[in-house]
C-alpha positions in Angstrom: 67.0 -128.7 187.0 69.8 -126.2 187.3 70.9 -125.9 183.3 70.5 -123.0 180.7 68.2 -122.3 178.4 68.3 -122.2 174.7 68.6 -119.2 172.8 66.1 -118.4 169.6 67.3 -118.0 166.1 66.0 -114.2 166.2 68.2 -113.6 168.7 71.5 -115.8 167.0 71.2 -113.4 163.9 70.3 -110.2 166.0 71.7 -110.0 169.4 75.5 -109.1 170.4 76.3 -107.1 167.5 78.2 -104.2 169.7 80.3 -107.1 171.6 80.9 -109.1 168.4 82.3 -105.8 167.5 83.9 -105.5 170.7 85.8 -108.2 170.9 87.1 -108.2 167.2 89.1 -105.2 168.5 90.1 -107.2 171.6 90.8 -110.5 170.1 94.0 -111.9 171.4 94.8 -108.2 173.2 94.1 -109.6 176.6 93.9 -107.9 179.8 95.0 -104.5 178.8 92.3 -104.3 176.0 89.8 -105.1 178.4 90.5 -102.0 180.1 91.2 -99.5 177.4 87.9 -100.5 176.3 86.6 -99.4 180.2 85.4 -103.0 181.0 85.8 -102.6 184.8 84.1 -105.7 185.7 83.1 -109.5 184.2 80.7 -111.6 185.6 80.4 -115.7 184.4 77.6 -118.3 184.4 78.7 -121.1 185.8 77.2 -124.5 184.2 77.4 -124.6 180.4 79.8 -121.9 181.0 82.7 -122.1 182.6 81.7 -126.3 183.8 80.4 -128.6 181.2 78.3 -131.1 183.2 75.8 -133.8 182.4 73.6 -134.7 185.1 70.3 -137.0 185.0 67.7 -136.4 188.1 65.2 -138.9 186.2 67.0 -142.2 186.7 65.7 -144.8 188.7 69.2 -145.7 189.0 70.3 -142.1 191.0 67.4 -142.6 193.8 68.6 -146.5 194.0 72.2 -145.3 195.2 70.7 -142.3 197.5 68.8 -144.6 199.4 71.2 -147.6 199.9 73.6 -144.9 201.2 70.4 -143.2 203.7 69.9 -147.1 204.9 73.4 -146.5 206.8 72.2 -143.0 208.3 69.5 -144.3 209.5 67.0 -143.5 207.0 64.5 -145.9 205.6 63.0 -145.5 202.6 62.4 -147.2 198.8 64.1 -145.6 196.0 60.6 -145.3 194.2 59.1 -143.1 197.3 62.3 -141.3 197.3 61.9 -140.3 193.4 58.5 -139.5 194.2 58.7 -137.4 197.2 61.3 -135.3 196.5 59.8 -134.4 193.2 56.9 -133.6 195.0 58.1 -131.7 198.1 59.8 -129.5 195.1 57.2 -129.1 193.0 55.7 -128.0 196.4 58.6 -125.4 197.8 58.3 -123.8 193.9 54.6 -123.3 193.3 54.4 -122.0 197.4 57.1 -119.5 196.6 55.9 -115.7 195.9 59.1 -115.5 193.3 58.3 -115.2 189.6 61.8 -117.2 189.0 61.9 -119.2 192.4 64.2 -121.9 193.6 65.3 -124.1 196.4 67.5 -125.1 198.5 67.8 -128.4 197.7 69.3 -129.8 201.1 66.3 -128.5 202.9 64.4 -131.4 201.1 66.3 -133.8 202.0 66.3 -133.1 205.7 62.2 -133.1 205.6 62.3 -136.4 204.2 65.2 -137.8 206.5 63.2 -136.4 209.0 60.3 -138.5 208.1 61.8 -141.7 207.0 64.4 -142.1 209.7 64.4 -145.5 212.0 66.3 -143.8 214.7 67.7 -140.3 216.0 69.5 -138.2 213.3 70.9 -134.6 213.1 68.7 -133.7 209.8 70.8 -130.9 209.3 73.5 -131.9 208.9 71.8 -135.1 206.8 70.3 -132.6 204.4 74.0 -131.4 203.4 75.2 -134.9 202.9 72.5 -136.8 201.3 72.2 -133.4 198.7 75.9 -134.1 197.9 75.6 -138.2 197.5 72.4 -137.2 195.7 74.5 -135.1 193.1 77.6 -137.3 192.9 74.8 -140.1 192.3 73.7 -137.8 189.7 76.7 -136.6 187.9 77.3 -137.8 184.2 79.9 -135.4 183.2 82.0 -132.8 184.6 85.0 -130.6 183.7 86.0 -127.2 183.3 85.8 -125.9 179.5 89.5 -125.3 178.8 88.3 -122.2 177.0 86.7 -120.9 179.7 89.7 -121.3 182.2 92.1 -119.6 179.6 89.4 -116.5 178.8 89.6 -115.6 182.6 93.0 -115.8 182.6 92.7 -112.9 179.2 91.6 -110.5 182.3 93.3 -111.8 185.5 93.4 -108.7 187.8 89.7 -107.8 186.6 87.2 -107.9 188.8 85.2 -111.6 188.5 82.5 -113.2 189.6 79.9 -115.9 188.7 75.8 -115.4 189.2 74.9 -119.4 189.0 71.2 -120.7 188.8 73.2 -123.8 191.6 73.0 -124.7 194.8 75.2 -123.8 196.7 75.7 -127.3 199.0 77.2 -128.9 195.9 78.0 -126.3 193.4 81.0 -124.4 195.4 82.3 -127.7 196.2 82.5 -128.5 192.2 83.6 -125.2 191.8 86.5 -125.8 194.2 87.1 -129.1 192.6 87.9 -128.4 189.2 90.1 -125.2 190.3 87.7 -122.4 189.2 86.8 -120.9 192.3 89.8 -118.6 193.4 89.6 -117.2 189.9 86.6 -114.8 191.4 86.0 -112.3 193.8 82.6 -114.1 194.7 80.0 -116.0 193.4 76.1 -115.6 194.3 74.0 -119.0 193.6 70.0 -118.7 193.2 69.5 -121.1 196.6 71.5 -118.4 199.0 68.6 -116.1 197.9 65.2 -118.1 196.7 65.6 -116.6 193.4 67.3 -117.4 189.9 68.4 -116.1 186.6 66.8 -114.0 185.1 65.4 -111.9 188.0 67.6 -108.7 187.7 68.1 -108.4 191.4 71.0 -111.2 191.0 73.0 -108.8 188.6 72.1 -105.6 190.6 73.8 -107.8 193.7 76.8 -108.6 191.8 77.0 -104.9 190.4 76.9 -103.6 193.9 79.2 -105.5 195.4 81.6 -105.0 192.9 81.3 -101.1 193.1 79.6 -101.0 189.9 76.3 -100.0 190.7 76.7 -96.7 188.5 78.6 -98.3 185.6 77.1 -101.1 184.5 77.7 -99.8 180.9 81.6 -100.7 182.2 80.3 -104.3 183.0 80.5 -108.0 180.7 78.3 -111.1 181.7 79.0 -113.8 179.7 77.1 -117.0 179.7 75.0 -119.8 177.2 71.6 -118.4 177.3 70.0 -115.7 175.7 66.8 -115.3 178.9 69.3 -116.1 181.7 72.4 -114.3 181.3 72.1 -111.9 178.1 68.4 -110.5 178.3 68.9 -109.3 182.0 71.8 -107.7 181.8 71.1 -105.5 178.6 68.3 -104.3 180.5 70.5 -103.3 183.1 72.4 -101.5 180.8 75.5 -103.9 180.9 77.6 -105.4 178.1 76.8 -108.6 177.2 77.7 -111.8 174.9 77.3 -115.8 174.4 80.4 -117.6 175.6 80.8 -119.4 172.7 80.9 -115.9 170.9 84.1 -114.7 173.8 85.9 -117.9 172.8 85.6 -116.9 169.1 87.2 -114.0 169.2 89.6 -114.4 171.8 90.4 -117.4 169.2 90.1 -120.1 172.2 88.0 -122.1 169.7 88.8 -126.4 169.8 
């Protein structure tokens, strides 16, 4: 649900050609490259990114181990009506929402249908956070940091950093923290603190503002895997912009 998208072959061939140049010059040059060529400020996509994960929302097998583990928090319900209703209360929150890119916050769910499952007095709150997180970790296929990823931040260490991640927050900061990648940035700003995702510009306007950037977003790099989420919007912002498998090129961080 919370992936990238792919990129067209019109774009492959056309797209990125001033960053390809770009980083030619900066290949290998690190840091002080970065700012001889007035890059003021990066900002990441997380998953596909920086975190190559694997998830699978669709198996039977996920909802089986979500509701074993409700049984013990007093919530009763089949692994089939759990499947079904929380596809459905999502499908729900999504087409309800005035966004033209909208999303959820996924823990919310959860608590509604604790709520109207449980055998005896819970704090659905507080149940929403935890059965989101079993839900995920019930979910989770793969995860780890690219190692190309951790060493291209590390190219501009004392630049300003941040992430703009189509996640939700209530798992995604924890994974973050996890695998070691979080302190790396200033901040990051996930789709579910705000109802809205990639590629609604207001989510690169955020991150420009808050890293003083608002009037130089010329000085500004997002990198990320998909050509709609993370290149489109920030060229029409007027920011730098580039594939990361394109950054790992030519900062030779290639496998």
């Amino acid at each position: 649900m919370w992936g990238g998208k792919s990129i067209s072959e019109k774009y492959e061939s056309e797209a990125g050609e001033d960053e390809v140049t770009l980083l030619n010059d900066l290949a290998g040059k690190g840091e002080e490259v970065f700012k001889s060529c007035q890059i003021k400020g990066v900002i990441f996509d997380c998953y596909q990114t920086l975190i190559d994960i694997d998830t699978d929302e669709h198996r039977l097998e996920t909802y089986e181990v979500v509701s074993r583990w409700l049984a013990y928090q007093g919530v009763k319900i089949k692994p089939e009506k759990l499947w079904d209703t929380y596809m459905f209360k999502v499908k729900e929150r999504m087409e309800d929402s005035r966004e033209i890119y909208p999303e959820i916050r996924v823990e919310e769910i959860f608590a509604e249908i604790c709520r109207e499952n449980s055998v005896w007095k819970i704090d659905e709150k507080h149940l929403g956070v935890e059965t989101s997180r079993v839900f995920r970790a019930a979910s989770i296929q793969k995860l780890r940091p690219f190692p190309q990823s951790i060493e291209l931040i590390e190219q501009c260490i004392n630049i300003p950093k941040c992430i703009i991640s189509n996640g939700q927050r209530v798992f995604s900061e924890l994974e973050l923290r996890f695998l070691g990648l979080f302190d790396y940035f200033d901040f990051v700003i996930f789709s579910s603190d705000v109802g809205y995702k990639k590629p609604d510009l207001r989510l690169f306007m955020s991150a420009l503002k808050k890293m003083g950037l608002e009037l130089e977003p010329n000085c500004v790099m997002s990198i990320g895997d998909s050509y709609e989420n993370e290149i489109l919007p920030a060229r029409k912002l007027g920011m730098r912009a580039m594939r990361i498998e394109e950054a790992w090129k030519h900062f030779d961080l290639t496998d």
